[in-house]
N, C-alpha and C positions, 0 to 999 in steps of 0.2 A: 457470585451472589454476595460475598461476603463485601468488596471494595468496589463493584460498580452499579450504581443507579438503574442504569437501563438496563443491563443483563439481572437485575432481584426483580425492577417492576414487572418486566415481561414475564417472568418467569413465576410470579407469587400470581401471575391473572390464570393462571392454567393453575396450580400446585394441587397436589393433593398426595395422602401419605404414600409409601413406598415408592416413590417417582425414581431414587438410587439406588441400587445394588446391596448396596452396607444398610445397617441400620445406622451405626454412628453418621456416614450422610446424610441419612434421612434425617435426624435430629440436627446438625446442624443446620440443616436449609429450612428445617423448619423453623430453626431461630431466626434466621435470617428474613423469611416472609415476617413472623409475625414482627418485628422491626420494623420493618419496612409499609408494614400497614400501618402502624399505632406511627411513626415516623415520620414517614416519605422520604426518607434514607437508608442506606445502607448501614448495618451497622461498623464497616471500619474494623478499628482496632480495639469497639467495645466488643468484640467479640469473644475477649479474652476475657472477659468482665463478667459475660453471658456462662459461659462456661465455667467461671469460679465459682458461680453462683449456683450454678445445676452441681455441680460436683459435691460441693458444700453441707448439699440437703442429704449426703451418705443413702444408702442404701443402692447404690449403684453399681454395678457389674464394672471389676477393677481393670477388667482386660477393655472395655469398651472406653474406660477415663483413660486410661494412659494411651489408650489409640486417638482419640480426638487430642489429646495434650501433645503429642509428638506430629499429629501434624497442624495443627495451627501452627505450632515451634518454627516446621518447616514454611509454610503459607507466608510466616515475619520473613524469612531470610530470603525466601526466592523473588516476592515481589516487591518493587520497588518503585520509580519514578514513571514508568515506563506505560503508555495509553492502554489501556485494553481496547482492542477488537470488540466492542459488546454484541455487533450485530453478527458477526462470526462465532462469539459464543454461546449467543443464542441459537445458531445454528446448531452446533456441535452438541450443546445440550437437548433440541428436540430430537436428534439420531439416538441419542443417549436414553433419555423417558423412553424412547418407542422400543427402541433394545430388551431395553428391562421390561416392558411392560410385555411383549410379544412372548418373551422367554418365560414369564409367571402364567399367559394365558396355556404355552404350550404345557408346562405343569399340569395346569386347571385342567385342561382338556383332555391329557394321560392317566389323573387320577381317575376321572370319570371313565375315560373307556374301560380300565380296572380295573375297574367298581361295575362294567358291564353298562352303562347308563349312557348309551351311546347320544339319547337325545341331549343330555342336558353338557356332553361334550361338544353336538354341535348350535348349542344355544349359546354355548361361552365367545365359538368362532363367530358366530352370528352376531355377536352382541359388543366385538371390538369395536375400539374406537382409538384414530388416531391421537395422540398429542401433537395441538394446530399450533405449534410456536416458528417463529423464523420467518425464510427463504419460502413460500407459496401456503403460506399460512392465511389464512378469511381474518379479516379485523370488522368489527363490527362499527362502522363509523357517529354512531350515539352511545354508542356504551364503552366500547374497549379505551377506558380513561390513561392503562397504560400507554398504549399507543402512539395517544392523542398527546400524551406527556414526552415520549420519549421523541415523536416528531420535532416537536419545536425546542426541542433537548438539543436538537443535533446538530452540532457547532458548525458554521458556518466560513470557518476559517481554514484555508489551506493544511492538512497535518505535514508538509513542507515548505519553508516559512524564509523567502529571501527580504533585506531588507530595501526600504525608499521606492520611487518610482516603478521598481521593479516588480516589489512584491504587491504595490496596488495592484499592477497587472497580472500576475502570474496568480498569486498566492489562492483567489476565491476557486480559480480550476484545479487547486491539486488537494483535490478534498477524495474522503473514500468513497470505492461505488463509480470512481470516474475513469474515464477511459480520453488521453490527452495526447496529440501527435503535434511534433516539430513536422510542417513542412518548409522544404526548400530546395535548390537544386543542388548535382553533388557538390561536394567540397566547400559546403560553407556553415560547417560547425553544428552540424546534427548530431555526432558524435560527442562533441565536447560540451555541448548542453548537456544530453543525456548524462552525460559522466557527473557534469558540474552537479547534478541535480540529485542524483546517487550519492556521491558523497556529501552534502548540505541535510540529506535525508538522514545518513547516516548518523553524521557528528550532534544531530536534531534526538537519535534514540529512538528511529523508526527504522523497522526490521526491512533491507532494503534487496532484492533479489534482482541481481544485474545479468541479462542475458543477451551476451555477445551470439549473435547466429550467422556470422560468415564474412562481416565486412572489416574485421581485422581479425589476426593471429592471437591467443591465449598472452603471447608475451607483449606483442602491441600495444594490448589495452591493458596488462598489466602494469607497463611499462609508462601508458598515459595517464595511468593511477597515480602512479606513485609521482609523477610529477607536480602532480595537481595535492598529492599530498604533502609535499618535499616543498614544494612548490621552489622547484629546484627543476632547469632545464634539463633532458634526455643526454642534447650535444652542446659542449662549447660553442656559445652564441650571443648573441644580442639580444636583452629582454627591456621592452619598452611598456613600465609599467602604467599608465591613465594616471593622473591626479587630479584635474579640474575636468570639466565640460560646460561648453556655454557656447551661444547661438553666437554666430558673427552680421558683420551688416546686412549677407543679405538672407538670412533667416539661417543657414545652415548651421549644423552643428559641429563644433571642434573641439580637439580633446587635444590639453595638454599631458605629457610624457615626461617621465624619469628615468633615464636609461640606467640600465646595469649588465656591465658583461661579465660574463659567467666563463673561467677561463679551464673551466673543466666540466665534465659532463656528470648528471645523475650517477653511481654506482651503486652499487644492491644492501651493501652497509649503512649508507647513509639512507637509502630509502628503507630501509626497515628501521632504522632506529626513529626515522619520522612517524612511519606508521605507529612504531608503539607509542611513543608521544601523543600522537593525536589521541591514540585508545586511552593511555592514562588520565589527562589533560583534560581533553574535552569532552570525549566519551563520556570517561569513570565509568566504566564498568569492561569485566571482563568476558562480558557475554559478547556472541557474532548478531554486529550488523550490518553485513554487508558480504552475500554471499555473488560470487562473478562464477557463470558457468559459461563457457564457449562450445559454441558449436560449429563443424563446418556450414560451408552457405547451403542454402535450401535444404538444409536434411533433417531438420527437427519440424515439427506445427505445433501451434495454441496448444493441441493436446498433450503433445508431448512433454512442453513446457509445466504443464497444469498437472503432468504423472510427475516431473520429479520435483513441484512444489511438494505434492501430495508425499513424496516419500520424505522431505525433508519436514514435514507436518507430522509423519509417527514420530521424529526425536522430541518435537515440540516447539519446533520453529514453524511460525508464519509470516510471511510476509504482509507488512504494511502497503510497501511501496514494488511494484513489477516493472523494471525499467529492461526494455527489449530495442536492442540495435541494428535492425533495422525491420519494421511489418513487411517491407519489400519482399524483403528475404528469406521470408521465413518459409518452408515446404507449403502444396497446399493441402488442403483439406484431401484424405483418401476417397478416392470414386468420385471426385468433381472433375470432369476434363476443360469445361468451360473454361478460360481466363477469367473472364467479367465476373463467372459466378465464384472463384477461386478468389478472386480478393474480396468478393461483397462476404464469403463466407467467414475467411478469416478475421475477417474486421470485425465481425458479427461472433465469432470465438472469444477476441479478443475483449468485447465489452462483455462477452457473458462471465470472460473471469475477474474482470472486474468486481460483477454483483456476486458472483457465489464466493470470491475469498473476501470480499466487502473492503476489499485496497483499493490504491490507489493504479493504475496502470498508464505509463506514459512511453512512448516509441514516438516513432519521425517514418517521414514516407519524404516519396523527392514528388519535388512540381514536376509539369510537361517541358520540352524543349523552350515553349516563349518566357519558361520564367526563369532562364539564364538571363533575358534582357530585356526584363522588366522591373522597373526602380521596386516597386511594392506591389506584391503577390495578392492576389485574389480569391474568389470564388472560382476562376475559369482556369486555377492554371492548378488543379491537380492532377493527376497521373491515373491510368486506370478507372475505374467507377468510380463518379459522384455518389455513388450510396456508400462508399465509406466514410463519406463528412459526414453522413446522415448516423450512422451509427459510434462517434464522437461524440463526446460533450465537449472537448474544447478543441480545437486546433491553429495551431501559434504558426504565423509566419517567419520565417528567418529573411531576413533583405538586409542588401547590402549592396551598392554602388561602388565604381573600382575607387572612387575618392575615399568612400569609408573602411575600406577595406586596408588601404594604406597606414591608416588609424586606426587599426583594428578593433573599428566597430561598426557593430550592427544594429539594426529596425526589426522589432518584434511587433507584429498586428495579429490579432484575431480574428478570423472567417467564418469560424463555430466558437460560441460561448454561452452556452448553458447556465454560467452562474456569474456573471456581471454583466456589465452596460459599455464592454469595449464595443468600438466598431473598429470594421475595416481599415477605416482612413487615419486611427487616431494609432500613432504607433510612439512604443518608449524606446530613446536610446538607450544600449548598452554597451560598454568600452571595456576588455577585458586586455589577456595577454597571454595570447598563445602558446610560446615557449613553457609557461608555467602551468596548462591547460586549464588555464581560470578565462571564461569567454565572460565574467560578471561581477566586475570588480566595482567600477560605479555605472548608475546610470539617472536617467533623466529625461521626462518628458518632452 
């Protein structure tokens, strides 16, 4: 309420007093609303302004100043650069009003039985009323001016953010709310997207929660981390980095290389001393963004995933970004025996966590058999149900012909796009380098 727009306006269209626990919170958010109305902003760091000026006028309960003083104190140190969630914490705050308000009616209603006044106990339960904020909340489409302001509020720009060519096409799909699948057949860099896109989330300052579910080992994908962090090969090899790309005569695309050979392999020293580097460096900060949990294959589901978001949520970690290795793979839903209905289910888990953490969610599924040997992938060549495109907003093709592939690169197109004007036919190259797990070093139209 105090630092973001959208979580004080939603929240000042419903307010009314005691909505907190404390008194001292009630007072601040009610600073906060009335800001916000006389405004149309939050007030920030006059908050501290707000508060010197309430204190100032003395006759105030010393134990209630020094408890607002010590945590504003805290509120300056712990937040910093970093987006807020606002549609998440409007959620968390209408669980919160309704908390409070249930526990003051159960009061209301014991004083009365008490008191013997069993009517006017059950006129109090008679007479709840929810707090309609958030996640299935009614908006009044003429009136609710929040709303109507925070809709057209809400940025339109990927909150993961590659550059040129690339990010015209990727960046409008990886917005919050969205649920985003690499298809392609095996072995052509499902994995290494996903990762590339983890860590670009990360070093971005978006809380990123990476879940291996079976198609590699804990030390695999640790191991193809730290490469990509290092950016330093696994084994003694040949790394052939991309520097130019441009069409040749007869349209195709070719990519010049810079070779470098690496006459030793990654070891665990030097990949952590990269890691903290990148933490100090680029991060700056010492907070976790980037949490990798591995599972074996098929033994976890959506749910299970979405239980230990929910326990890494009591420390106070959320994620922005939910990056899962493969939907293939994941268990299916308990009591579904159907196949057909086992993936439409998942898939349909899978976007529902998208909207209830209000992240980003992005996985990879594999095409059918013909789309080993077909140049650019379609509509026809997914795997399993076509109703899991249908519960997508976006899903990016991987293609790749054995000429490109020798160049190691690949044709990204889109089949499902919710929030731009890709088509199918219009695909960007991408030229990266395996070795170093970067599949997105330049690319190009």
């Amino acid at each position: 309420m105090i630092l973001d727009r959208s979580t004080l306006s939603t929240i000042s269209s419903k307010w009314s007093a005691g909505m907190f626990e404390s008194p001292w919170a009630n007072l601040i958010g009610q600073w906060c609303v009335d800001y916000v109305r006389q405004y149309e902003t939050p007030p920030g760091a006059l908050i501290q302004s707000i508060f010197t000026a309430w204190a100032d006028k003395g006759g105030k309960d010393e134990a209630t100043v020094d408890m607002i003083s010590r945590f504003l104190d805290g509120l300056s140190r712990e937040h910093g650069e970093d987006e807020i969630n606002s549609e998440y914490v409007v959620d968390l705050a209408s669980r919160h009003f309704n908390k409070v308000k249930i526990r003051s009616l159960i009061d209301l209603a014991r004083d009365d039985l008490d008191a013997g006044d069993v009517d006017a106990a059950a006129n109090e339960i008679m007479g709840f009323g929810r707090v309609e904020l958030g996640a299935g909340a009614c908006v009044d489409i003429f009136q609710d001016k929040a709303a109507i302001q925070t809709a057209f509020e809400e940025s339109s720009e990927g909150i993961v953010k590659y550059d040129g060519p690339l990010g015209e096409f990727l960046n409008p799909m990886l917005i919050r709310d969205a649920l985003v699948s690499f298809l392609a057949p095996p072995k052509a860099g499902k994995t290494f997207l996903l990762l590339d896109l983890a860590f670009r989330a990360a070093i971005q300052r978006k809380r990123v929660a990476f879940f291996e579910v079976g198609d590699m080992s804990q030390n695999q994908i640790i191991k193809r981390f730290m490469a990509r962090i290092a950016r330093h090969p696994i084994l003694p090899q040949l790394a052939r980095r991309p520097t130019s790309m441009k069409r040749d005569e007869d349209g195709l695309m070719t990519v010049k290389h810079a070779e470098k050979y690496f006459d030793t392999g990654l070891n665990w020293k030097s990949a952590w001393e990269a890691a903290q580097a990148v933490q100090t460096k680029q991060i700056r900060s010492a907070a976790s963004y980037l949490k990798l949990c591995v599972e074996p294959n098929s033994s976890i589901t959506v749910k299970g995933i979405e239980t230990t978001l929910k326990n890494w949520e009591r420390d106070g970690w959320v994620p922005d970004v939910v990056v899962i290795d493969y939907a293939d793979i994941l268990a299916p839903p308990p009591g579904v025996r159907d196949g057909r209905e086992q993936i439409i289910m998942t898939w349909r888990h899978l976007r529902a966590l998208s909207q209830t953490l209000h992240c980003l969610v992005v996985t990879a599924t594999q095409s059918d058999a013909e789309g080993m040997n077909t140049g650019t992938l379609g509509m026809r060549n997914f795997s399993g149900s076509m109703l899991k495109l249908a519960e997508a907003s976006g899903v990016i093709d991987i293609n790749q012909t054995p000429r490109e592939k020798e160049m190691d690169l690949i044709r990204l197109n889109s089949i499902v796009a919710r929030e731009n004007e890709n088509t199918p036919s219009r695909c960007v190259h991408v030229a990266g380098c395996r070795p170093i797990a970067d599949l997105c070093l330049l690319s190009s139209w």
